[in-house]
C-alpha positions, 0 to 999 in steps of 0.5 A: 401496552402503552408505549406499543402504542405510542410506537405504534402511533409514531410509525403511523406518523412517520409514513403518512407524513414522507407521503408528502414530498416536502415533509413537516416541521415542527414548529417550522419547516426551517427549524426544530422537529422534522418529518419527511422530505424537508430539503432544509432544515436545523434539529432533529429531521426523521426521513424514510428516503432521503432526495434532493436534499439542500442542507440539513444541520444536526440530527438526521435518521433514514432508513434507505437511499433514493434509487437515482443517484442524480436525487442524493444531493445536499450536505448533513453537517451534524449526526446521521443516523442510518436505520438501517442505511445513512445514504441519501445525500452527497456529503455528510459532515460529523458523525456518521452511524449506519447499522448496515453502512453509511455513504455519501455520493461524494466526501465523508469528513469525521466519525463513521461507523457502518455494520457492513462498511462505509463508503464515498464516491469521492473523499473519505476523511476522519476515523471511519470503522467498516465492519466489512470494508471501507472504500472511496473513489477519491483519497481515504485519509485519517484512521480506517478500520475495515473487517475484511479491508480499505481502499481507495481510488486516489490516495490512501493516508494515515493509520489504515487497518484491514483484516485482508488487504489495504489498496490504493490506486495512487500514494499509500502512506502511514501506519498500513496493515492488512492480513493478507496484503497491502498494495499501492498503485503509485508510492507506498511510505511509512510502516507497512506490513503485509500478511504474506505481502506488500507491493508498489507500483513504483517507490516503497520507502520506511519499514516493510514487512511482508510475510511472503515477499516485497516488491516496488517496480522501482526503488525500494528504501529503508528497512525492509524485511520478506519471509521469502524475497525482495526485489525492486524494478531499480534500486534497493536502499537500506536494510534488506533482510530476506529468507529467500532472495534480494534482488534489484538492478542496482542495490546499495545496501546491508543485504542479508538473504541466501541469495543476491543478485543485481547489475551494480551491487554497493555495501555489505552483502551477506549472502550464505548460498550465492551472491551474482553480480553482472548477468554475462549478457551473450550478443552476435558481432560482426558479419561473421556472426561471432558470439561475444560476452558483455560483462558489466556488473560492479561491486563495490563494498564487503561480500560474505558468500559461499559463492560470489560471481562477479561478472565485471568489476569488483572494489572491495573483500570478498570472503567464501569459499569460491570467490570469482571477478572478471576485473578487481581493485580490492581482495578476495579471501577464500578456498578458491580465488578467481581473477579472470584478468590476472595472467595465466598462473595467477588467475586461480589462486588458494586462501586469497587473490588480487590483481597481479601485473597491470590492469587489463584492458 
């Protein structure tokens, strides 16, 4: 009975003082305890509603935030405490525990916890734990936890864990995983693993894993592995494994998936359905309106494909059961062996082919 009493009392307290917009402080308005609106102060400060704050350095409890935005000022640099929300003020510094969430209307820099998620307008940096999600309009970096996912405007760095997806609108880098996906606008690097995918806008770099596919629009390097495809817009480095396809303009690496295709292919290529190298590109000449092929595709490297089709130049071993180039310096093992330049008796040959008399022009 007693202490629903003192709680009683307390509640009584705590109202009647934020009605004053300054708030008190016990033994100042500097220092010690604080009740209400206080814009400055050191120890232990209990707000409603936070507005115009300055500074406030140590402890700090709110319930809600102030509708205007242009009223959530100031840094708390110490513990926030949010019952049920820590927002209120432009930065926060330290630790950050909202039952609901914890925010700031610019950067949060250390430990923040929040029931549904945390979130910035600007920076987030530290370990943050979102039971939702976390997001920041600016850069996210540190450890980040978010329930259903974490993103960011800017940058997005270090381990980075969501139970959907991880986005960031510019670098993505670090230790990513998200159930479903994870995507970066810019450069995507370090461990990476996507539920049914992964992709970059331009450049995805160290291991990559995604359930479904793997993408980048221009280069992919390193170790990368799709449960159906991989394609990059320009270039694939590295160790490419796939359950499907592989594909990229150009490819200079250990690719193994039943399909392969790309303009200039370098390395070892283990492609058990089709390995295609060179689109034959079709173009009208001359007043006459005559078609004409344009073959321009290279190989270079160790093919193993039930067929390999290289509409250009082959420099290497190819080993299947079809094997077809329009020019080589190299060999070809295989049921069928077909070299376009060769003369007529030598184009199509069993077991193996090479070119015979001069080189074509």
């Amino acid at each position: 009975m007693h202490f629903r009493n003192i709680v009683t009392a307390i509640v009584l307290l705590f109202t009647s003082i934020i009605s004053y917009s300054q708030g008190v402080g016990i033994p100042s308005k500097k220092g010690g305890i604080g009740f209400g609106n206080v814009p400055s102060f050191i120890g232990v400060r209990f707000n409603f509603i936070d507005k115009n704050v300055e500074k406030i350095n140590g402890i700090n409890v709110t319930m809600w935030q102030a509708k205007e935005e242009g009223n959530q000022t100031g840094t708390v640099n110490g513990i926030s405490l949010g019952l049920p929300l820590a927002l209120g003020t432009a930065n926060k510094n330290g630790i950050g525990i909202g039952i609901f969430g914890v925010g700031a209307t610019k950067n949060l820099s250390g430990l923040n916890i929040g029931g549904l998620g945390v979130g910035a307008g600007r920076n987030i940096t530290g370990i943050n734990v979102g039971g939702l999600g976390i997001g920041s309009g600016g850069n996210l970096k540190g450890i980040n936890i978010g329930g259903i996912g974490a993103g960011a405007g800017g940058n997005v760095v270090g381990i980075n864990i969501g139970g959907l997806g991880i986005g960031a609108g510019g670098n993505l880098s670090g230790f990513n995983f998200g159930g479903l996906g994870v995507g970066g606008g810019e450069n995507v690097s370090g461990i990476t693993i996507g539920g049914f995918g992964l992709g970059a806008g331009k450049n995805l770099k160290g291991i990559s894993i995604g359930g479904l596919g793997v993408g980048a629009g221009e280069t992919i390097n390193g170790i990368t592995i799709a449960g159906l495809g991989v394609g990059a817009g320009k270039e694939l480095k590295g160790l490419v494994m796939s359950l499907l396809a592989a594909g990229s303009p150009k490819i200079k690496a250990i690719a193994i998936a039943p399909v392969v295709g790309g303009e200039s292919v370098n390395g070892l290529i283990v492609a058990p359905i089709h390995l295609l190298v060179g689109p034959i590109k079709k173009f009208k000449h001359g007043d006459d309106g005559e078609t004409r092929e344009e073959t321009n595709g290279t190989f270079k490297g160790v093919s193993v494909s039930i067929f390999t089709k290289v509409n250009g130049q082959q420099n290497g071993v190819s080993l299947g059961l079809v094997n077809y180039t329009r020019k080589i310096k190299g060999v070809q093992f295989g049921l069928i062996n077909i070299v376009k330049e060769n003369p007529k008796g030598l184009r199509i040959l069993p077991i193996f082919n090479m070119r015979f008399g001069k080189k074509s022009e």
